[in-house]
C-alpha positions in Angstrom: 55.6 65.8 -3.1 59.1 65.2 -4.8 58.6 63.4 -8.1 60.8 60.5 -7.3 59.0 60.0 -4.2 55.8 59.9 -6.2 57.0 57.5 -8.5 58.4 55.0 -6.3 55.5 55.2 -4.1 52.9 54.5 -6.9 55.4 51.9 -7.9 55.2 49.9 -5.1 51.6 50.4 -4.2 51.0 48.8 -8.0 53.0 45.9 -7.0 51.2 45.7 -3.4 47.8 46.1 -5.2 49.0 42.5 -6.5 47.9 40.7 -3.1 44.6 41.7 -3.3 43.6 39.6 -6.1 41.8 36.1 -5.7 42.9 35.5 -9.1 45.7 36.6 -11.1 45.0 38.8 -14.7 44.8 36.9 -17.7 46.5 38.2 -21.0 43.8 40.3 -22.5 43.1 42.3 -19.1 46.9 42.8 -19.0 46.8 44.2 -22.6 43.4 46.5 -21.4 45.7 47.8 -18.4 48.8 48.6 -21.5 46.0 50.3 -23.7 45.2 52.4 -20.8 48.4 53.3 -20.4 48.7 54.2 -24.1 46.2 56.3 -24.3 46.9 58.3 -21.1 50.7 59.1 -22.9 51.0 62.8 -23.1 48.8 63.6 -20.7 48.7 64.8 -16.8 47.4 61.2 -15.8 50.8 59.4 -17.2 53.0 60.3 -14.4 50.7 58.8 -12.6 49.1 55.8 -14.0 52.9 54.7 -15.7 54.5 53.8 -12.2 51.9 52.1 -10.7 50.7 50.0 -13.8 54.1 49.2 -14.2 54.4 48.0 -10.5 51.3 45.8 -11.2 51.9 44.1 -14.2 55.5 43.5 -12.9 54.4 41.3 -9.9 51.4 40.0 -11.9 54.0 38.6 -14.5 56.6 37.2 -11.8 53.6 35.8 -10.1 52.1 33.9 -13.0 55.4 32.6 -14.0 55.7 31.5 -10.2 52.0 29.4 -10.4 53.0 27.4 -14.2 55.4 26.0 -12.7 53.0 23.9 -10.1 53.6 20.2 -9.5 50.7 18.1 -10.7 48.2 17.0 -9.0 49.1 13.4 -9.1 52.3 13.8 -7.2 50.3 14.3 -3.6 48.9 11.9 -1.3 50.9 9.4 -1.9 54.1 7.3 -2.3 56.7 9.0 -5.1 60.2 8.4 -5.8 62.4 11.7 -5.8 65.6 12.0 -7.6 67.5 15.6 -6.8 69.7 17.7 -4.9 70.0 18.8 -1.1 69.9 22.8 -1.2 70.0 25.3 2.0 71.2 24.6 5.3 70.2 21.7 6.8 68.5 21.8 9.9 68.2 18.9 12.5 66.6 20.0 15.7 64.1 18.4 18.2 64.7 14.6 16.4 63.6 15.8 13.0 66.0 17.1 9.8 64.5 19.6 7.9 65.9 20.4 4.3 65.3 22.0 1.1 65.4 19.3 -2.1 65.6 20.3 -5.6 64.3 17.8 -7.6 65.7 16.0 -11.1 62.8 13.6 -11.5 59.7 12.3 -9.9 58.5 8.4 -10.7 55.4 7.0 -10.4 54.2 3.3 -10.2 54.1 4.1 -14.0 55.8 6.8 -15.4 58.6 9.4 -14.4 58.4 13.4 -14.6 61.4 14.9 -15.0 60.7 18.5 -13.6 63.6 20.8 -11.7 60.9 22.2 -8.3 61.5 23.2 -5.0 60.1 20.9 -2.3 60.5 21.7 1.8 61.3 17.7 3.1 61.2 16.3 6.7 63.0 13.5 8.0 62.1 11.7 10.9 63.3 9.0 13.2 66.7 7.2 12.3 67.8 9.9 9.5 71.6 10.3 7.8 73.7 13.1 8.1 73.2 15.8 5.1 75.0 18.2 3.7 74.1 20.8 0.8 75.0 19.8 -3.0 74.7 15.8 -2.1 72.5 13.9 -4.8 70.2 11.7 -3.5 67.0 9.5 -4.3 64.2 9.4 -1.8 60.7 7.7 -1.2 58.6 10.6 0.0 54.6 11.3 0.7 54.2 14.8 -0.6 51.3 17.6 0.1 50.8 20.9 -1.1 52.2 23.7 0.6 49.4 24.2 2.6 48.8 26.2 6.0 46.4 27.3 8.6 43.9 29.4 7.3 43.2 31.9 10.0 42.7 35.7 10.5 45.7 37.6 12.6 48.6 34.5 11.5 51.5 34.7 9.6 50.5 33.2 6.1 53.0 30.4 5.6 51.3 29.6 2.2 52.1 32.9 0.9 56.3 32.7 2.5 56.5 29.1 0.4 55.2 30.7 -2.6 57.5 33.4 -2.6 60.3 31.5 -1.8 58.9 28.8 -4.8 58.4 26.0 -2.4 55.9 23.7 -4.6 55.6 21.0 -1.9 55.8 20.2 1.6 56.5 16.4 2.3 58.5 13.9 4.4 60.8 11.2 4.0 59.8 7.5 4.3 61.6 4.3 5.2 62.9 3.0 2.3 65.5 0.7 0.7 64.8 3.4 -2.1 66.6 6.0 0.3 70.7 6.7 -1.0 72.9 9.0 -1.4 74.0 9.2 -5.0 77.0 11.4 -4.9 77.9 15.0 -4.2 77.2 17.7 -7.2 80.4 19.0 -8.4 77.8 22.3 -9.3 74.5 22.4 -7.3 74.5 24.6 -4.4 78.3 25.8 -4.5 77.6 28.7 -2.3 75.2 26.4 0.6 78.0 24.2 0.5 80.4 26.9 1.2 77.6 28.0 3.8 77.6 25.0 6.0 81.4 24.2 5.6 81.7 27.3 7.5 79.4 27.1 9.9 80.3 23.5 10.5 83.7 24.5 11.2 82.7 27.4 13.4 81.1 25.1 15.6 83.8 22.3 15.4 85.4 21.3 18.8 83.2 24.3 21.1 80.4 24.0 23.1 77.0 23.8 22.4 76.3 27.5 24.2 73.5 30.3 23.4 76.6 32.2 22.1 77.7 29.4 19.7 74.2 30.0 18.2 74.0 33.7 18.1 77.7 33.5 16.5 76.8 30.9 13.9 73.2 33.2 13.0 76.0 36.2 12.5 78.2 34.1 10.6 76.3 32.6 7.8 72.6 33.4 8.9 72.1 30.0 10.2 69.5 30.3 13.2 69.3 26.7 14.2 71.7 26.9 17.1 68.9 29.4 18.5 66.5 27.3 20.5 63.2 28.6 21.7 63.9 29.7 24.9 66.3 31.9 23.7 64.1 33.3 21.0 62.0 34.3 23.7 64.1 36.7 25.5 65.3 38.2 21.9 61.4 38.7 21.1 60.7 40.1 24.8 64.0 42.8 24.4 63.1 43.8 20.4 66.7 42.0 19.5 65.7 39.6 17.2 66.7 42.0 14.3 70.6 41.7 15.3 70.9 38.0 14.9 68.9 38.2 11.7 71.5 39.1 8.4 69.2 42.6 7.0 70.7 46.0 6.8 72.6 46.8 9.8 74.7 44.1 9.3 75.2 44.5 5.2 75.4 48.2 6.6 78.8 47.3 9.0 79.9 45.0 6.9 80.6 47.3 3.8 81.8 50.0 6.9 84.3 47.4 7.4 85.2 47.5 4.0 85.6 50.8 3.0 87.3 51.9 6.0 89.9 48.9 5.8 90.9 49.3 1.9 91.0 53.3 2.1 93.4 53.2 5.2 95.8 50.7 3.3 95.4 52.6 -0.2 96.3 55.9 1.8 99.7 53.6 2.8 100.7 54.3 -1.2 101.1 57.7 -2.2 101.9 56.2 -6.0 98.2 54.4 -5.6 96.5 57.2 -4.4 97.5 59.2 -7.7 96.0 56.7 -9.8 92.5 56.0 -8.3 91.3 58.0 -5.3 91.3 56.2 -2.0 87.2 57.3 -1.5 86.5 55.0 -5.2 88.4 52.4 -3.8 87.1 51.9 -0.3 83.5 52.0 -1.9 84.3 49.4 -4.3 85.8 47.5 -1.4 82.4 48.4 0.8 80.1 47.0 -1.8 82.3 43.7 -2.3 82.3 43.1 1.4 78.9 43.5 1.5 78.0 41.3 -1.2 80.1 38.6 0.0 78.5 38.7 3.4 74.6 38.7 1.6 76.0 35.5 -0.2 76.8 34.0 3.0 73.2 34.9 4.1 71.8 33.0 1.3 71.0 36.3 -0.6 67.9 36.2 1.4 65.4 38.6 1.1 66.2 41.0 3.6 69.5 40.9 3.1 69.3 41.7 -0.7 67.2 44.7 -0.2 69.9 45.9 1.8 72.0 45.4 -0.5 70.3 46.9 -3.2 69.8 50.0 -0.8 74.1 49.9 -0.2 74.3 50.1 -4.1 72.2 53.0 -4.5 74.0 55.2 -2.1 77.0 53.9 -3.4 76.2 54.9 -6.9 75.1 58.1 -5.6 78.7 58.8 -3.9 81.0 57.4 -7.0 78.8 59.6 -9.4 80.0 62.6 -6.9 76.6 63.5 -6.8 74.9 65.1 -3.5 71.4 62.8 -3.6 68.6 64.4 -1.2 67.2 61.6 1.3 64.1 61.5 -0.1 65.6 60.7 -3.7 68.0 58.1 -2.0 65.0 56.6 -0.3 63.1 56.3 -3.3 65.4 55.2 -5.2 66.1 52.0 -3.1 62.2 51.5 -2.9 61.7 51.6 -6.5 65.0 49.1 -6.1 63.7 46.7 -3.8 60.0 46.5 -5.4 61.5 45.8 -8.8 63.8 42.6 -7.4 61.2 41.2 -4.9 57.8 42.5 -6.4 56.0 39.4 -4.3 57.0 40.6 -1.1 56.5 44.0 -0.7 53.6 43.4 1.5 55.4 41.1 3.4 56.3 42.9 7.4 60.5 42.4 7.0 59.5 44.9 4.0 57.4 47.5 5.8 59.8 47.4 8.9 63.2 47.4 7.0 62.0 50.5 4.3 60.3 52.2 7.2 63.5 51.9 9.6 65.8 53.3 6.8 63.1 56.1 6.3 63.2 57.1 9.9 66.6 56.8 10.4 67.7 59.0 7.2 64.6 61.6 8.3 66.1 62.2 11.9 69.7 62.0 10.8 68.8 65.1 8.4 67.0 66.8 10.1 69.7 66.1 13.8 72.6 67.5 11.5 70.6 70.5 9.8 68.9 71.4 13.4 72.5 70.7 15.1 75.1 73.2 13.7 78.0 74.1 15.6 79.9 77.3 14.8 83.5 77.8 15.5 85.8 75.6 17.0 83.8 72.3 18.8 85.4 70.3 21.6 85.5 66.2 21.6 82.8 66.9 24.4 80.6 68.4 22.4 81.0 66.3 19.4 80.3 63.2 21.6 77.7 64.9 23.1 76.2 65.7 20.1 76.4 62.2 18.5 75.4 60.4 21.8 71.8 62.9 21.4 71.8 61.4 17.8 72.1 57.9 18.6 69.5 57.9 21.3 67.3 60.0 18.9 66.9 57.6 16.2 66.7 54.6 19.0 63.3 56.2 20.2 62.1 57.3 16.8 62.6 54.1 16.0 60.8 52.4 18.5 58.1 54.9 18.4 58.1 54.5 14.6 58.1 51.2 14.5 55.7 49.9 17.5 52.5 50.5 15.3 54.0 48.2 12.4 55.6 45.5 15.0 52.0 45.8 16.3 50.2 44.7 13.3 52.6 42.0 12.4 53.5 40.5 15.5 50.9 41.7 17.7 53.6 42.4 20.5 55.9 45.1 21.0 58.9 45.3 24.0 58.9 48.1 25.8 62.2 47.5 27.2 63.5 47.6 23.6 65.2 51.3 23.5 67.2 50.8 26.5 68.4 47.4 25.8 69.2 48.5 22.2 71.0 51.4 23.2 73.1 49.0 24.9 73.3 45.8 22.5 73.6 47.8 19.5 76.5 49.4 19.8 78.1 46.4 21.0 77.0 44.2 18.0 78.4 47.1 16.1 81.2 48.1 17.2 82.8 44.7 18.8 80.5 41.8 18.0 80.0 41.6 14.1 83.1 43.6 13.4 85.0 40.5 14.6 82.5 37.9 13.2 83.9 39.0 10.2 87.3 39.4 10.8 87.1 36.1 12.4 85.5 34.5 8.7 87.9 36.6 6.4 90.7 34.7 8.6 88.7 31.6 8.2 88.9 31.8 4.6 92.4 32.2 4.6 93.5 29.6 6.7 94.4 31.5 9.7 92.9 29.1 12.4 94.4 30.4 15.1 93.4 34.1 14.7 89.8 32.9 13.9 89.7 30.5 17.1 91.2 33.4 19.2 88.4 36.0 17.5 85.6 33.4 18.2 86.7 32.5 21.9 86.1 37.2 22.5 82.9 37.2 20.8 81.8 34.4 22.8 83.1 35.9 25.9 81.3 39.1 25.2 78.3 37.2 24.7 78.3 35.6 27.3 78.6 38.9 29.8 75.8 40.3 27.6 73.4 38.0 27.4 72.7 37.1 31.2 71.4 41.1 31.1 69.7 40.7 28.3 68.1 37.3 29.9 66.9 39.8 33.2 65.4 42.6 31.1 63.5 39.6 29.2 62.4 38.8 32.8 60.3 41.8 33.7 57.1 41.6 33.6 56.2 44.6 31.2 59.1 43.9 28.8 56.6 43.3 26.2 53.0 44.5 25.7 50.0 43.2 23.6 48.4 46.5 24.3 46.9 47.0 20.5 45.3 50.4 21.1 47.5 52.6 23.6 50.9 51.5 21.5 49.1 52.4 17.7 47.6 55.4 19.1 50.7 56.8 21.0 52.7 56.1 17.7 50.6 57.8 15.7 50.2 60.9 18.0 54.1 61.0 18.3 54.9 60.8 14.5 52.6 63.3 13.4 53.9 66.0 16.6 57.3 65.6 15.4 56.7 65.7 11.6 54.3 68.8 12.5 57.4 70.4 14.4 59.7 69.8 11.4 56.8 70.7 8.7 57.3 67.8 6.4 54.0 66.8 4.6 52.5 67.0 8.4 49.0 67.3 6.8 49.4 64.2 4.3 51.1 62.0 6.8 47.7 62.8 9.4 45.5 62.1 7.1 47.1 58.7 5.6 48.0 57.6 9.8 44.4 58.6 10.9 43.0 56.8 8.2 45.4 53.6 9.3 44.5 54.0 12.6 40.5 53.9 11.9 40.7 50.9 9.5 42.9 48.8 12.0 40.1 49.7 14.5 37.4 48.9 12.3 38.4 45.7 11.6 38.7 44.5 15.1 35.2 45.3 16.7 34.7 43.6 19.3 31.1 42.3 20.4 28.8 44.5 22.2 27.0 43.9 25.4 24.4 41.1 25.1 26.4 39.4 22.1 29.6 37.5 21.6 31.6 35.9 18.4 32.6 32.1 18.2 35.9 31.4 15.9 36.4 28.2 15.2 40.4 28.4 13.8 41.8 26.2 11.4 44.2 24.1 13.3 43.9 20.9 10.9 43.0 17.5 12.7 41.9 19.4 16.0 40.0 21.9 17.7 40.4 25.5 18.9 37.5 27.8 19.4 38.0 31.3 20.5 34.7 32.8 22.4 34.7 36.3 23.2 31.9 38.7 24.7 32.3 42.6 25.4 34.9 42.0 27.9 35.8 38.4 28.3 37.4 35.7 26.4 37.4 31.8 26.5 39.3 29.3 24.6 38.1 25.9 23.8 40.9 23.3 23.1 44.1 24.5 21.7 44.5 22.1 18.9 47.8 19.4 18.3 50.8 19.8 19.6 53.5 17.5 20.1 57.2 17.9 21.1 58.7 21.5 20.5 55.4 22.4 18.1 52.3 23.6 19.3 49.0 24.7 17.9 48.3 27.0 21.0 51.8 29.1 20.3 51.6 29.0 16.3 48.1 29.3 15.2 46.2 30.3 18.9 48.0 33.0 20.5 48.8 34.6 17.6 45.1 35.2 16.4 43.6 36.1 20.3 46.5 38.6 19.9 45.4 39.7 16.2 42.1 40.4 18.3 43.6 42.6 21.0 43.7 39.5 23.4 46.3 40.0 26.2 45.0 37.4 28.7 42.1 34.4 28.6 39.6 34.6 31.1 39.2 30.9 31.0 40.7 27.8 28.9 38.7 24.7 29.0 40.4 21.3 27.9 37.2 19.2 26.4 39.4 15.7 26.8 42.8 14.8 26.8 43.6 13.5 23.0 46.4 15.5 21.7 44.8 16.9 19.0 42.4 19.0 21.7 45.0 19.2 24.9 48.7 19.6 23.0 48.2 23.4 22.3 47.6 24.2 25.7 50.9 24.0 26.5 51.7 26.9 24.2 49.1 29.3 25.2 50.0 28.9 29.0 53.5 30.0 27.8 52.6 32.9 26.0 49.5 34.6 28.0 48.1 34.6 31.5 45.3 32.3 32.1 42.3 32.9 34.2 40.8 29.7 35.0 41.3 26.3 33.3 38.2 23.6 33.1 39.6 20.2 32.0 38.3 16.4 31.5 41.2 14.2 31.9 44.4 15.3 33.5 45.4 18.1 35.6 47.4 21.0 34.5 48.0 22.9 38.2 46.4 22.9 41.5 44.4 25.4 40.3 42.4 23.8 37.5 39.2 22.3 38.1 37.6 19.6 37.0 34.0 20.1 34.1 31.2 18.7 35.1 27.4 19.5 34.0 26.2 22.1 35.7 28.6 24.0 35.8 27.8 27.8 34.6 28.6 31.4 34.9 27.6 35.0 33.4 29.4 37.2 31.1 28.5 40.1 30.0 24.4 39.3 29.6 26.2 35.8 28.0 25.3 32.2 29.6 27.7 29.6 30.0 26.8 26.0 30.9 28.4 22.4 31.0 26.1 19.7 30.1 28.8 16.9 29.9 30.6 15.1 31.7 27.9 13.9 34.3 29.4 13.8 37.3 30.7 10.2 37.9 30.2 9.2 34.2 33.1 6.4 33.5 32.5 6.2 29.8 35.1 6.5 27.1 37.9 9.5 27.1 35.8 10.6 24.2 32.5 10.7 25.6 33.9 12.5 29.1 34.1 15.3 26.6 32.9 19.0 28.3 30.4 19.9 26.6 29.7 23.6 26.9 26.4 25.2 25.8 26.2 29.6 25.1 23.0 31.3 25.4 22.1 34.8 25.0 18.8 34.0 25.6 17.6 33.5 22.1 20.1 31.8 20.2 23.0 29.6 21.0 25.8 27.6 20.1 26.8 24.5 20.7 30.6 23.0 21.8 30.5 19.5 21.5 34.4 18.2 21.7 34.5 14.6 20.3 31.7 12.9 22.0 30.1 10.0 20.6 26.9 8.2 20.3 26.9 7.0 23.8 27.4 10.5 25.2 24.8 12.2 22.5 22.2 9.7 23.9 22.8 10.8 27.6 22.7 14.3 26.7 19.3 14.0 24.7 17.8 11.9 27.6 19.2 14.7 29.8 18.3 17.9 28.3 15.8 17.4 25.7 14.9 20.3 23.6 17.3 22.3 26.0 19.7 20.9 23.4 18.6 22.8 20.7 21.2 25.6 19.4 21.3 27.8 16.3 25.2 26.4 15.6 26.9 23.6 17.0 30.5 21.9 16.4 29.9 18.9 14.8 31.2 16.0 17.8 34.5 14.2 16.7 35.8 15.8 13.6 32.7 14.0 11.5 33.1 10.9 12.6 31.0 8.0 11.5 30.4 7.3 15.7 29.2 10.7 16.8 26.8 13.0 15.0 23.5 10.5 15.7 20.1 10.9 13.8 18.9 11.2 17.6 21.2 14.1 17.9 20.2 16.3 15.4 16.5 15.8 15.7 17.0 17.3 19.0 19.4 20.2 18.7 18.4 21.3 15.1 21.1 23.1 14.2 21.1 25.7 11.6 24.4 25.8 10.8 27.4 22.7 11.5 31.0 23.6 11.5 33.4 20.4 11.4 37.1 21.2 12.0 39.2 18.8 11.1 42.5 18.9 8.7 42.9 18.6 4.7 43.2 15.2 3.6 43.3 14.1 6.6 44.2 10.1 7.2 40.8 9.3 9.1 38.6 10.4 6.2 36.4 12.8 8.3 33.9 13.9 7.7 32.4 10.8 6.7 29.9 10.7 3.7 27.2 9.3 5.7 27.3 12.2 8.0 28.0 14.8 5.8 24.2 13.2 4.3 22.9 13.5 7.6 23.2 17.2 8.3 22.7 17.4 4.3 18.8 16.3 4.9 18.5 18.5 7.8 19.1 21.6 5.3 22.0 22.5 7.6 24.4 24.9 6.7 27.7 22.8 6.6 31.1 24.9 7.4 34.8 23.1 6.6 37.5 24.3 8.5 39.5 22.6 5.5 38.0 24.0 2.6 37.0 27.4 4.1 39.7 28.2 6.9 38.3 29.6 10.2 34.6 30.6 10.9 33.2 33.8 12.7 30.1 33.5 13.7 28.5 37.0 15.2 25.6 36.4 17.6 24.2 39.7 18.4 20.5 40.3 19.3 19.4 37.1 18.5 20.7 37.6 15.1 23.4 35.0 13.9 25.7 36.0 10.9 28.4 34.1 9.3 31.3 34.4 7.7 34.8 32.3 6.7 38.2 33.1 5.9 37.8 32.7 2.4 35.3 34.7 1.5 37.7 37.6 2.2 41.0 36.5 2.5 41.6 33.6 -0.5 44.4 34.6 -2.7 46.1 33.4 -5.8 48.2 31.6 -3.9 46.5 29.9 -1.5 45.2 26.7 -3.3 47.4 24.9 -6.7 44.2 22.6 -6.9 41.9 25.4 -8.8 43.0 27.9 -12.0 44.2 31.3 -11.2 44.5 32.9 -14.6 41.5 35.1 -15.8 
């Protein structure tokens, strides 16, 4: 293996060994890790060890820096007065105004901390109009920056850390609330941001083009609403309307080819400085200019960094090797963002730029043409290249997009093939144009160059739409799409001989830990997850080859439980479909979600108490039950007829294997547990139940537990919530019962593994708590 490759790997694998850690190193381990790299200095092991302690005590630093600077403890929960400044782009969509707010000061009933943090606001109802750099002071309730705590979800704890978000809050009505002024230096470049894409927007129509233009523009995506989001998951386009590489990439193309036609215009210029120098230094402006209009996010200032390398390499006049080049931007791209290189716009941007620089090599080396070639041949050759690295790509990336995202669009090489070279050829070539004319005052060229994009857009995207239609576009297939990419990768590194025999080894081993880690159950046993979905319920049963779903948690105008927490962990899980969806009652915080789910997967069968979703549902009712795989399933509420409270119509579903059991009890109360004892008796009992209505002070009966004797409770319910569940008296209850008590809150979701009569346990912290996750507890060692 090349040395630089070696390096920057070990590099980043020491800064990616970072988000393992429940806890960060304290000084004196940090000084151990320096000795050992002392002593190991002249030997073998120092080539090795130097990169990769480096790569760890890097993040571990930025990382501890990143947790001093916590908001106390004080400052949640309750009513605080906020003095700052209004950062990022706005963003008002489905009656709410989201905004970033950097504050000056905080002020107590008491006393005032004047402390310069990062806080993610909300503004509902009757809210002003914002802009970026506008002082203001605010009443606000703040939280930490918690999320859901579940297996297979995108950890939105972890993205606010990194991007040094301290607190989540929202605004409250207040004759506290003004605006203060406008900063004559805070956020000079968001300003410049939403000017722009205020203006773009000015006087046009609100169209799905408007939105795509404004996301190329100045990587503002709130002009894209879900629906359309949809059809650029189901096609594998969301990459072109998010600001990364390819468009850093055309943007300094742009550039260089622009300035080193005009400097070839001046033979006197052209003996000074060489028209190549100029055009790169052209290229790397342009693209830092458009990465500023991006925000300098993430993505786009890896791709940057990557520009700069082979930028450097090409002033320097020096021919780099693509593996030098690669590992040179990797070493890059660890050392500016050393928190996020586990993060998937990482893996998938370093892993398309390694694909893409392998084939190109190896196209061009394999590719020779001797003697005089044709324009038939040349565009023959370059159309073989372009499809090439479309379906190395996909095939390259499927496994990755996998993992993340748990889908993956089949259709995505064709309609690629198509959109791409349209985005780059036409589309963001005159985006820019269209801003560099913006800039200059030249309305009238910019109006004319936004009236073709939209107009290419909008011939575009009613194809795009009808791909998104079919009904294979996308797969949740985990195993045939990780195993095909896997096989396909290794064939063609095998036929190309390049590190064949390490790249098997390191993709089998991938392969079989994936696989390991999503067993499902065997015949005769099945799994209950009960997901963190705050002040709700969702529980996820599955057996060897069915899977239910028990409520779908909150959801309420255009968010959902069901699409943001639900569907992605059933698809974490290899989950394509649900066998059957049963709605326990209709309070939001059970039914809301199911909207979402619907949406995303195919149903089977859906068992409701309270309104209907389709002719098709039906109606639970005790005595309902059905066989899975050697599993039981039985309703033992609502009795047929019953006219108690919403609550108590609960469905209560009972699984058996025959020797143990778990209960699902939805929020029934003491009226309902009564029936149910005088019903069932010690037919009740069950190894594990849900514990009825969040831990309410009305459900959860002394009569109750006498008869079911559970061994182990699980309450879900959310953090702080405003009910105060679980109550103290029935926390004492199942306390003097010696029951195992499980918190959705403080633990995150629970497995539990019934197998052979044999129930085990486990939570989501006990494996997946982090440094991170929690600001109430120390993380320094």
């Amino acid at each position: 293996m090349p040395t630089m490759v070696r390096i920057s790997v070990l590099f980043w694998l020491g800064a990616s060994s970072i988000h393992m850690l429940p806890v960060l190193l304290g000084w004196h381990s940090v000084i151990c890790l320096m000795v050992v790299g002392a002593l190991a200095f002249r030997t073998r092991a120092f080539s090795w060890l130097c990169p990769l302690i480096g790569g760890f005590l890097l993040a571990n630093t930025v990382a501890s820096v990143m947790l001093m600077r916590a908001l106390p403890l004080s400052v949640y929960e309750k009513p605080v007065i906020i003095t700052g400044w209004v950062t990022g782009l706005p963003d008002e969509s489905d009656a709410v105004l989201r905004f970033d707010f950097l504050t000056q000061g905080i002020r107590f009933s008491t006393s005032e901390l004047a402390v310069a943090r990062r806080l993610r606001l909300s503004w509902y109802g009757d809210m002003p109009r914002v802009r970026p750099g506008e002082r203001w002071r605010l009443e606000v309730r703040l939280r930490s920056p918690r999320s859901y705590r579940n297996w297979g979800i995108v950890d939105r704890e972890k993205r606010s850390f990194i991007r040094g978000i301290k607190a989540r809050g929202y605004v409250r009505a207040s004759p506290d609330n003004a605006r203060l002024g406008l900063s004559g230096s805070v956020a000079l470049l968001d300003r410049l941001r939403w000017g722009l894409a205020q203006s773009l927007v000015a006087d046009r129509p609100k169209d799905s083009a408007m939105g795509l233009i404004r996301a190329l523009a100045v990587g503002d995506r709130s002009g894209i609403d879900s629906q359309e989001w949809r059809v650029l998951r189901r096609t594998g386009l969301s990459h072109l309307v998010a600001i990364s590489g390819l468009h850093v990439g055309l943007a300094a193309t742009l550039g260089y080819w622009l300035f080193n036609f005009l400097w070839r215009l001046s033979p006197a210029l052209l003996l000074r400085v060489p028209a190549q120098t100029v055009g790169l230094f052209a290229a790397m402006t342009m693209a830092a200019g458009y990465a500023a209009l991006a925000g300098f996010s993430i993505p786009t200032t890896r791709a940057l960094v990557m520009l700069l390398a082979a930028s450097l390499m090409l002033l320097t006049r020096r021919r780099w090797s693509a593996s030098t080049l690669f590992s040179v931007a990797l070493i890059s791209g660890t050392a500016l963002t050393p928190l996020s290189v586990w993060s998937a716009s990482f893996w998938l941007s370093y892993a398309a730029v390694g694909i893409i620089l392998l084939f190109y090599s190896l196209a061009t080396d394999k590719a020779e043409f001797k003697g005089h070639v044709s324009w038939i041949q040349r565009t023959v050759r370059s159309l073989w290249i372009l499809c090439g690295i479309q379906f190395f790509l996909f095939v390259g990336l499927s496994g990755l997009l996998m993992v993340f995202f748990g889908q993956v669009s089949l259709v995505a090489p064709i309609v690629n093939l198509i959109a791409v070279p349209i985005f780059s050829i036409i589309v963001v070539p005159l985006v820019l144009v269209a801003l560099l004319s913006k800039l200059f005052g030249l309305s009238a060229l910019t109006t004319l160059l936004l009236d073709s994009v939209s107009g290419i857009l909008d011939c575009l995207w009613p194809w795009i739409a009808l791909a998104a239609e079919w009904p294979f576009a996308a797969t949740s297939a985990f195993a045939p799409v990780v195993y095909f990419t896997f096989v396909v990768v290794i064939v063609a590194l095998a036929c190309f001989r390049m590190y064949w025999r390490r790249v098997c080894v390191f993709g089998l081993v991938c392969v079989l830990g994936v696989g390991l880690t999503t067993l499902l159950p065997r015949r005769d046993g099945f799994f209950v997850t009960v997901l963190d979905v705050g002040q709700g319920l969702a529980v996820v049963v599955e057996t060897a080859h069915h899977t239910l779903l028990f409520d779908a948690g909150y959801g309420y105008g255009g968010f959902s439980m069901g699409s943001t927490v639900v569907v992605p962990y059933l698809r974490s899980r290899r989950h394509s479909t649900v066998d059957v969806m049963v709605v326990s009652h209709d309070d939001r915080d059970h039914r809301g979600g199911a909207a979402g789910v619907l949406d995303a997967m195919a149903v089977g069968q859906i068992y409701r108490s309270g309104r209907s979703f389709d002719d098709q549902d039906r109606a639970c009712f005790a005595g309902q039950s059905w066989i899975w795989d050697g599993i039981k399933f039985r309703f033992l509420s609502p009795l047929p007829g019953y006219s108690g409270s919403r609550n108590d119509r609960s469905c209560v579903l009972q699984i058996n294997d025959g020797v143990s059991s778990v209960l699902l009890t939805g929020d029934i109360e003491r009226r309902a547990e009564r029936l149910l004892v005088d019903r069932y008796g010690g037919a009740l009992r069950s190894n594990v139940m849900i514990v009825p209505h969040h831990g309410s002070n009305t459900s959860s009966s002394q009569l109750l537990l006498d008869v079911v004797q559970p061994d182990i409770a699980i309450v879900s319910r959310g953090a702080r919530n405003r009910f105060g569940h679980p109550q103290a008296d029935v926390v004492r209850r199942y306390d003097e019962k010696r029951v195992i008590w499980l918190d959705t809150a403080e633990q995150g979701a629970v497995l539990v593994k019934v197998e052979q009569g044999r129930v085990d346990w486990r939570t989501w912290a006990d494996t997946q708590m982090r440094f991170w996750h929690s600001p109430q507890h120390s993380f320094m060692r």
